[in-house]
C-alpha positions as CSV (number, residue, x, y, z in Angstrom):
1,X,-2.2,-15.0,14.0
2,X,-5.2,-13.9,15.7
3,X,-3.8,-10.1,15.9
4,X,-2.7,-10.2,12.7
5,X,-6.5,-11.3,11.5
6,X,-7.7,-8.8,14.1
7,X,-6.3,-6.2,11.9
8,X,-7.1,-7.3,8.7
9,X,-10.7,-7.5,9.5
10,X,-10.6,-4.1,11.0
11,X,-9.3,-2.4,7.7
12,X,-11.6,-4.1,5.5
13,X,-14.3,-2.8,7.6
14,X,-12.7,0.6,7.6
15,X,-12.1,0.6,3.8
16,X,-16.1,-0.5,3.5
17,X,-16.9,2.2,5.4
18,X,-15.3,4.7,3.8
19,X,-16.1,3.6,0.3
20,X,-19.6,3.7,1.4
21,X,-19.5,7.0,3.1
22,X,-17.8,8.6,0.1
23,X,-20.3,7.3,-2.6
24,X,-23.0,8.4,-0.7
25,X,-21.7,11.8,-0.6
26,X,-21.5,12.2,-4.4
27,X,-24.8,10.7,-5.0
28,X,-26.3,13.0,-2.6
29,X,-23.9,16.2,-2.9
30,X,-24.8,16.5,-6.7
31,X,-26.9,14.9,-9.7
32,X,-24.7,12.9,-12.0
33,X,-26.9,13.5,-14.6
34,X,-25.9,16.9,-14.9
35,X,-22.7,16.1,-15.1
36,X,-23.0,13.8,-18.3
37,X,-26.0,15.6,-19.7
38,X,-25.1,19.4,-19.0
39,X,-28.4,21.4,-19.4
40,X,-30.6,18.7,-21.0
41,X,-30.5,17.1,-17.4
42,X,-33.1,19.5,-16.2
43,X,-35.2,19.8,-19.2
44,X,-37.5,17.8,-18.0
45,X,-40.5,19.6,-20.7
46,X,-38.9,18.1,-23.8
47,X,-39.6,14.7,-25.1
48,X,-36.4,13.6,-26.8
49,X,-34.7,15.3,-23.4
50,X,-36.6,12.6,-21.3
51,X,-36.3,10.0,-23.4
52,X,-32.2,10.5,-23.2
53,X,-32.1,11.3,-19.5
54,X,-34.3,7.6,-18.9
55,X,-31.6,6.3,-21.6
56,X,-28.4,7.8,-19.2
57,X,-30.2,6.6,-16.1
58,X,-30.1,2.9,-17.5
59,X,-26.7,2.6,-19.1
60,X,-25.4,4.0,-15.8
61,X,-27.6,2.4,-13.1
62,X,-28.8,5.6,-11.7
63,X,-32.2,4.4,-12.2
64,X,-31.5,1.7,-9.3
65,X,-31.8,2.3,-5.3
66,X,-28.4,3.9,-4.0
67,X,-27.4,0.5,-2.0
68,X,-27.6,-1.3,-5.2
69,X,-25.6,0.9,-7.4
70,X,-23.4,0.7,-4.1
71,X,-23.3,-3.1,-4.4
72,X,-22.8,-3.3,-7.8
73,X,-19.7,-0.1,-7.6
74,X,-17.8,-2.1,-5.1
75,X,-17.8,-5.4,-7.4
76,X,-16.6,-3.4,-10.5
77,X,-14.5,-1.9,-8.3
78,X,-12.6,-4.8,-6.6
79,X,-12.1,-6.0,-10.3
80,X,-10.6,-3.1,-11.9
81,X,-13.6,-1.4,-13.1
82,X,-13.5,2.1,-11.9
83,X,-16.2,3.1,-14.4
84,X,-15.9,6.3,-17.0
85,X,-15.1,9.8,-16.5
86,X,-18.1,11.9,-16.9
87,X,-16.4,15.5,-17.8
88,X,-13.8,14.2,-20.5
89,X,-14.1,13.8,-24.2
90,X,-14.8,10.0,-24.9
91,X,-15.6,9.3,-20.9
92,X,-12.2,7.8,-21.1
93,X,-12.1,5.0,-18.1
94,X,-11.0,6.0,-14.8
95,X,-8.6,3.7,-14.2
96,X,-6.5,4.2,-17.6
97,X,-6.4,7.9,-16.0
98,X,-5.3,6.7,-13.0
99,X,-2.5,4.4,-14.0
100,X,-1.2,7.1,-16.3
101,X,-1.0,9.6,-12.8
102,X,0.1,7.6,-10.2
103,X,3.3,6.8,-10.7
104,X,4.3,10.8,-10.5
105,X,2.3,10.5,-7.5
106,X,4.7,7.3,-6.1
107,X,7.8,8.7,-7.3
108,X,7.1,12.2,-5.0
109,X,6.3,10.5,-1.9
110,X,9.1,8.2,-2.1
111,X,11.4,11.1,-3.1
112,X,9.9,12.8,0.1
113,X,9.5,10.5,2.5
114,X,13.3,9.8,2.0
115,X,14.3,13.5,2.6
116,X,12.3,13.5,5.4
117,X,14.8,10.7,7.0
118,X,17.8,12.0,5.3
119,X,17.0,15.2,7.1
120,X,15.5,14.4,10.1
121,X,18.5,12.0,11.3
122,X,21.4,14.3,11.6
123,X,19.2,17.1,12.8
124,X,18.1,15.2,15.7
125,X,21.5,13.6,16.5
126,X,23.0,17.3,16.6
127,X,20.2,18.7,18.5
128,X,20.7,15.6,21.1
129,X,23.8,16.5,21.3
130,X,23.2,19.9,22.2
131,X,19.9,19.2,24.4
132,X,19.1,22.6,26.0
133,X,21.7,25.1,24.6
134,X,21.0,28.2,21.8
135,X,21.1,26.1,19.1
136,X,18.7,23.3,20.5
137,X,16.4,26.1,21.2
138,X,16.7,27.7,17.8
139,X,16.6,24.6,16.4
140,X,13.2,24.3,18.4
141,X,11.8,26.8,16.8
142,X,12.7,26.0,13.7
143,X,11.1,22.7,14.1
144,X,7.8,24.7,15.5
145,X,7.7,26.6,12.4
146,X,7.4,24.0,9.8
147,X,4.9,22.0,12.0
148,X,2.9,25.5,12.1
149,X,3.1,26.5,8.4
150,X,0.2,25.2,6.2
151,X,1.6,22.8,3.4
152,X,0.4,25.4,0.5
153,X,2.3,28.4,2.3
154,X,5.7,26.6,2.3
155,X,5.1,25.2,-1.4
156,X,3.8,28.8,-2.7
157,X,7.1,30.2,-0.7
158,X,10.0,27.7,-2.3
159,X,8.5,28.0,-5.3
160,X,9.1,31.7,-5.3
161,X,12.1,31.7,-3.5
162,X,13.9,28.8,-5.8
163,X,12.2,28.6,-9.0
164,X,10.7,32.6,-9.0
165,X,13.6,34.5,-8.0
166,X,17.3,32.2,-8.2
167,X,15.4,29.8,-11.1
168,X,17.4,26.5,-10.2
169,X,13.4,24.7,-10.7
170,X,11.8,24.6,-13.2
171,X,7.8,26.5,-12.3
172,X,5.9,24.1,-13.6
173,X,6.3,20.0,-14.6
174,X,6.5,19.4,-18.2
175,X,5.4,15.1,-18.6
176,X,7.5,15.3,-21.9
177,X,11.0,16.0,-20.4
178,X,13.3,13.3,-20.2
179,X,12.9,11.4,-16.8
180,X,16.0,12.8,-15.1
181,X,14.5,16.3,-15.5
182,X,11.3,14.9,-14.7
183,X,12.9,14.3,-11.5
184,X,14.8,17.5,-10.8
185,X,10.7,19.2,-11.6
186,X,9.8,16.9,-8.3
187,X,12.4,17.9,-6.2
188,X,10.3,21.2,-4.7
189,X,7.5,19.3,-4.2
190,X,9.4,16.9,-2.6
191,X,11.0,19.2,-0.3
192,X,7.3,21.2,0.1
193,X,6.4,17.3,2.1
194,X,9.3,16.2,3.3
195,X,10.4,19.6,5.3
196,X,7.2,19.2,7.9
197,X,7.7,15.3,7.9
198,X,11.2,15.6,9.2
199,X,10.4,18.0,11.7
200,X,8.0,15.5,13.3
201,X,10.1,12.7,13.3
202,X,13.3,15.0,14.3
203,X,11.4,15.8,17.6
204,X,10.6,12.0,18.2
205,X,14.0,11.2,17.5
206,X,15.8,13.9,20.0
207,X,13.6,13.2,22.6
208,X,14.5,9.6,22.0
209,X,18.3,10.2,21.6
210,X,18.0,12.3,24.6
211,X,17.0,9.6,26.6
212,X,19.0,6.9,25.5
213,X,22.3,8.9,26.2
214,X,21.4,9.0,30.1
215,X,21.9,4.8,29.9
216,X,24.6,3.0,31.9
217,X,26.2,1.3,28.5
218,X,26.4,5.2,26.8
219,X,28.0,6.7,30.0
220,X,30.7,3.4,29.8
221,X,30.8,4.3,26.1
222,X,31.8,8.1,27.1
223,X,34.0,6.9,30.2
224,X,36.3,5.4,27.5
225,X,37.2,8.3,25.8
226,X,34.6,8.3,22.6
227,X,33.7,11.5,21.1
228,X,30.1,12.7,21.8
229,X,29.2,12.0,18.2
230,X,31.0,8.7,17.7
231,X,28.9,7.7,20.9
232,X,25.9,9.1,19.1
233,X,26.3,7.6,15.8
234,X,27.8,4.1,16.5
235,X,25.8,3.6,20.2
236,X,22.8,5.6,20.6
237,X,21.2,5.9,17.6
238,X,20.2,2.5,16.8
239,X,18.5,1.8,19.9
240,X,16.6,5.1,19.8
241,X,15.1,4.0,16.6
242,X,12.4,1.9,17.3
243,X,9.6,4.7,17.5
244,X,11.0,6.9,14.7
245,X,10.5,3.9,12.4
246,X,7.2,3.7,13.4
247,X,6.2,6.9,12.9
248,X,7.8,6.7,9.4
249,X,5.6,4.1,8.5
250,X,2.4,5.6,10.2
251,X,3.0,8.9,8.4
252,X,3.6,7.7,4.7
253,X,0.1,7.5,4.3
254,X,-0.3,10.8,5.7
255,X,2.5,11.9,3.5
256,X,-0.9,11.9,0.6
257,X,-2.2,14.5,2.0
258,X,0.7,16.8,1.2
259,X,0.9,15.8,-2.5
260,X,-2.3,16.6,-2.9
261,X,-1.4,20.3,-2.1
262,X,2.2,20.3,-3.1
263,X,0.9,18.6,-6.6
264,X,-1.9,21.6,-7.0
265,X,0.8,24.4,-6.4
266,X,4.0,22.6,-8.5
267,X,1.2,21.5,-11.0
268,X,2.3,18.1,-11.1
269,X,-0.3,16.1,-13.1
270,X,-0.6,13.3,-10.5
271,X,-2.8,11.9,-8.3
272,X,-3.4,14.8,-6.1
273,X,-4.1,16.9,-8.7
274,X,-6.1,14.7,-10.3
275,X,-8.3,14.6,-7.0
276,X,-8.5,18.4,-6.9
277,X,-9.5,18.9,-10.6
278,X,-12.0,16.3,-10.2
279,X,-14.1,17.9,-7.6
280,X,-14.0,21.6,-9.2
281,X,-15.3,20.0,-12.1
282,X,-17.9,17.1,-9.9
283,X,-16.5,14.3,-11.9
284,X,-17.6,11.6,-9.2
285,X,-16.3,8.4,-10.7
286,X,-13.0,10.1,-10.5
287,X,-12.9,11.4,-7.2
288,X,-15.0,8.0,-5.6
289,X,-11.9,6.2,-7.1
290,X,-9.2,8.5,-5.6
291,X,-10.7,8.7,-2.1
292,X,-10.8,4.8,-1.9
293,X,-7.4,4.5,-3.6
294,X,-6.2,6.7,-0.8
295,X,-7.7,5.1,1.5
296,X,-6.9,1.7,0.9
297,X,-3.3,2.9,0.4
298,X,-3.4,4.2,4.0
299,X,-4.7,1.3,5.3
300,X,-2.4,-1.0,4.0
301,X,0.5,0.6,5.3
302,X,-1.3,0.9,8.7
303,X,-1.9,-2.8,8.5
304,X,2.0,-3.4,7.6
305,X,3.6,-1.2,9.9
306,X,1.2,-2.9,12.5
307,X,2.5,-6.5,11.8
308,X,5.7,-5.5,11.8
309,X,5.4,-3.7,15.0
310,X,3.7,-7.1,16.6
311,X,6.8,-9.3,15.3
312,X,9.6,-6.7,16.5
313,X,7.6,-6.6,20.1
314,X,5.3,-9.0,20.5
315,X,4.0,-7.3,23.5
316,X,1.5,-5.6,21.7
317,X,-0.4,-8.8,20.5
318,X,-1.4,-8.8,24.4
């Protein structure tokens, strides 16, 4: 219990800081009044100017210290309260905007998170299998490659390859398709986070694989007369699984990351691209939202995949 509450404190003090951190970038990066007022922010000379910049300042706190309109963030915040967009018609609130994104955002990292294990297993199993000949080496490489390539290269490159030139994807997501096309729009982005993904967690799992087919019980296994890949399938691979579904649960918050690019490039109106638009146009109640939502998504999952880790082996509560 008292590892368990160990982490729990440790993310809420991680999530405060970042939250902190990030609003006091956008307060100090740029002027929100210019965002809501436009020019009249710095006309300064003008009576009725003044009088509506003091009016701004009130309705949106910006008249108060910055660890007050911190404080008083944070509880709007922890209740829902995102505040209003500043660079849209209406200042819709932010979190109607993001409740309308995220679940594009949800459905891609799941969608990519399981290609990356879809992927990932067989490759590593076959490259095991192979440990040290031409087509581990090539396979190697090939592995090297993806980890090397930067996320917008390999989404700018499928989408020319598969959508440009042989058009089996659509360019560009269209939110009024029906949901199974919808899906098929989400497949390159999918693939654009998923390819790098499985190339980590296909090395972790070969070297894992490797290792667990020089043990006694897969040498009896072999001494019996079981093919290499029945040996693989039915006796190595479970045990050689405990770090590879770690890792899988570390990286799905780092999977975010990647849909924020692959989002930008397949113009998928999600949360990533939300987050992009949002700083190119300085919106700050949008972006402060996004940041922590990121964050505290990350953290979660850290925090999960830690507890689970402590009940599996409790070694590490020592």
């Amino acid at each position: 219990m008292k590892f368990w509450m160990q982490r729990v404190a440790m993310a809420i003090l991680l999530l405060l800081s970042v939250s902190a951190l990030t609003f006091g970038a956008m307060n100090v990066l740029g002027d929100p009044l210019f965002n809501i007022l436009g020019p009249i922010a710095g006309d300064v000379n003008n009576p009725k100017s003044v009088a509506l910049i003091e009016e701004v300042k009130v309705k949106y706190d910006l008249d108060k210290p910055l660890p007050v309109r911190y404080v008083k963030w944070l509880g709007d915040f922890v209740t829902g309260d995102m505040g209003v967009t500043f660079t849209q018609d209406g200042q819709p609130p932010v979190s109607g905007l993001i409740k309308e994104r995220i679940p594009r955002t949800i459905t891609l990292l799941v969608m990519a998170q399981l290609l990356a294990v879809i992927i990932s297993i067989p490759w590593a199993a076959i490259t095991a299998a192979r440990a040290g000949k031409r087509s581990d080496k090539i396979s190697t490489m090939n592995s090297f490659f993806l980890l090397a390539m930067p996320n917008f290269a390999l989404a700018i490159l499928l989408k020319y390859i598969f959508s440009l030139k042989l058009g089996w994807f659509p360019l560009t997501y269209n939110a009024m398709d029906p949901y199974f096309e919808r899906l098929r729009q989400v497949v390159l982005p999918a693939v654009t986070i998923a390819l790098p993904a499985a190339a980590v967690y296909q090395r972790l799992l070969r070297t894992d694989l490797i290792t667990t087919l020089q043990q006694d019980f897969i040498l009896m296994a072999r001494a019996k007369g079981l093919s290499r890949s029945r040996v693989i399938f039915r006796h190595a691979i479970r045990p050689s699984m405990f770090s590879f579904i770690t890792v899988v649960g570390l990286n799905t918050g780092g999977l975010i990351g990647g849909a924020v690019v692959a989002e930008s490039v397949f113009r998928v109106p999600g949360i990533g691209l939300q987050l992009v638009e949002s700083v190119l146009r300085e919106d700050f109640p949008v972006v402060l939202a996004i940041v922590v939502l990121i964050a505290l998504a990350f953290v979660i999952i850290n925090v999960l995949v830690d507890i689970l880790y402590s009940i599996i082996d409790p070694r590490v509560r020592r």
